[in-house]
N, C-alpha and C positions, 0 to 999 in steps of 0.2 A: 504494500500500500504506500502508493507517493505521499510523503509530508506534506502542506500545505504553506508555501510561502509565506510568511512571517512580514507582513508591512507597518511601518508605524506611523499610524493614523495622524493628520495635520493638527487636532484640535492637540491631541499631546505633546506635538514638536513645539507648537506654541507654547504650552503652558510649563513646559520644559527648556526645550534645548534653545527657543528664540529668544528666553529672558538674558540669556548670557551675553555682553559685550562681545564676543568674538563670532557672533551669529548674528547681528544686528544688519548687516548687510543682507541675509535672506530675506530679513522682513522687510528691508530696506526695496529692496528689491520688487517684492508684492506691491507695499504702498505706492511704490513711483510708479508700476503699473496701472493699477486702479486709479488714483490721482490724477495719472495724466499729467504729475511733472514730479522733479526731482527730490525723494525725501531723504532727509538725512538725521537718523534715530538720535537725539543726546545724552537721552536717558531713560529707564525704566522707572517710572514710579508705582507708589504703593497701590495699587487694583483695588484697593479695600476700603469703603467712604467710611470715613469716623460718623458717631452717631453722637449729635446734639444734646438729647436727651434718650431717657431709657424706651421712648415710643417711638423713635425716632425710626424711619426706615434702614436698612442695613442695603446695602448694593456692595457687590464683588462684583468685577471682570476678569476674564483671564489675563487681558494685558492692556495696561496705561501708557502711552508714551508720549515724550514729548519732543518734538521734532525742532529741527534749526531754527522752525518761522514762531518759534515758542507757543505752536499750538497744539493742544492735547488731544493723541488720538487712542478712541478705545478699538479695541477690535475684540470682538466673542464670537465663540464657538456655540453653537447652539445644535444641540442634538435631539432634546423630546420635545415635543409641539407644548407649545404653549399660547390658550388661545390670545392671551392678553399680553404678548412679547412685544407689539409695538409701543404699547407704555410703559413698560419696559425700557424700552430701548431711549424714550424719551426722559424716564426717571435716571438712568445714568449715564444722561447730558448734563439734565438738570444738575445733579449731582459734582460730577464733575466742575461742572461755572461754578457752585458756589462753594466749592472747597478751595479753588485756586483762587481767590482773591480776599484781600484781606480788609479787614473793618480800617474805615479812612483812606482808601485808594479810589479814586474817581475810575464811575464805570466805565471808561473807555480801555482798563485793562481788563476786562473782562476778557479771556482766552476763548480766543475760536476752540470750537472743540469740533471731529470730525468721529464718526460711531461706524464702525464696520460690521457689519453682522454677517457671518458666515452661519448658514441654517439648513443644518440636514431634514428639512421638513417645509412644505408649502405653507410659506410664510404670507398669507392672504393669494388676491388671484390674479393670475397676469401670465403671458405667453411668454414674457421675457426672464432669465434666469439672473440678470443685475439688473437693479434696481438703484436709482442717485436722486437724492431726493435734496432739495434746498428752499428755502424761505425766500420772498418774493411780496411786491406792496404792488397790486394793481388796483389802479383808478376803477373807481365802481362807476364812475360818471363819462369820463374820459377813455378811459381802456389804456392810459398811461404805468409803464414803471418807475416806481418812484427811486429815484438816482441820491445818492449824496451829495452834499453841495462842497465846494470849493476846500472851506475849513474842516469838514467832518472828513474830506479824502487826508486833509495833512494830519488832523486829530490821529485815525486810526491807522493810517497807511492802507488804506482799502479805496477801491472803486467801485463798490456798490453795495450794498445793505444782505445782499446773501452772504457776501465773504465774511460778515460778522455774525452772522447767526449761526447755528449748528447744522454738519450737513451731513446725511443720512447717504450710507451706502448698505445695500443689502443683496447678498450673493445667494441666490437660490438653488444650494447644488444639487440639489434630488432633480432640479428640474432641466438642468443642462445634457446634452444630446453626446457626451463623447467625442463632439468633432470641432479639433480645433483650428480656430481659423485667425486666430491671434497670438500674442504674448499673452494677452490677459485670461482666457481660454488654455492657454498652457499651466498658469497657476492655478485656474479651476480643473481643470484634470488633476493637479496635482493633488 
């Protein structure tokens, strides 16, 4: 009887072997894929939100990081369906913003924060297997985006009011076809 190949699942490489400095280029690597531009990991922070009080919610991720543009990204492994994972996934956003700024800092250090959800289970409906989700002001009257103005671009160093908000990426790998047709399709097979 043939043995069966022994592979080691991604959610454990992350929550293992990607915490380590000398592997930060793998994930390095995913992110600037997904992204769509160049990231570069500075440090792993603690995955684990302190609680305020004793009623306080508790949130763990598998990994926190914080990238060169000093923005925080989570990224989770998500294996059992969960039907209320997208509040979830907004509870540690949430979380995230209000643990990295401190009482007496003006909000415009408020840290972008970007949430990766990797989800072995149909996470709501759609034909597409990624999902980019971002914040946006359209005119109910007009049908206008509403833009930053002159001093809010030199304030926060942004060009427009999604790059400050929180942005949602969600990989659907149950749902992906096996054929790759990209870089980024080569990480999800992976």
């Amino acid at each position: 009887m043939k043995k069966a190949k022994q592979l080691i699942r991604f959610d454990w490489a992350m929550k293992k072997m990607l915490r380590h400095k000398a592997n930060f280029d793998i994930l390095e690597g995913f992110l600037t894929e997904l992204l769509g531009e160049s990231i570069k990991i500075m440090q792993i922070l603690d995955s684990e939100s302190n609680k305020e009080t004793e009623n306080d919610k508790h949130n763990r991720v598998d990994i926190l990081v914080e990238n060169s543009k000093n923005e925080l990204v989570i990224i989770e492994v998500q294996n059992s369906k969960e039907y209320d994972y997208l509040h979830r996934i907004l509870f540690g956003t949430s979380k995230a913003i209000t643990e990295h700024i401190k009482e007496g800092e003006p909000y415009a250090k408020v840290k972008k924060v970007i949430s990766v959800t990797i989800a072995y289970f149909d996470l709501g409906q759609g034909k597409d297997y990624v999902y980019h989700g971002t914040t946006s002001f359209k005119g109910i009257h007009k049908g206008d985006i509403l833009n930053l103005s002159g001093k809010q671009k030199d304030l926060y160093n942004k060009d427009n009011p999604s790059q400050i908000f929180p942005e949602y990426w969600l990989i659907k790998v149950d749902k992906f076809n096996d054929r790759v047709k990209d870089k980024l399709d080569e990480w999800i097979y992976f």
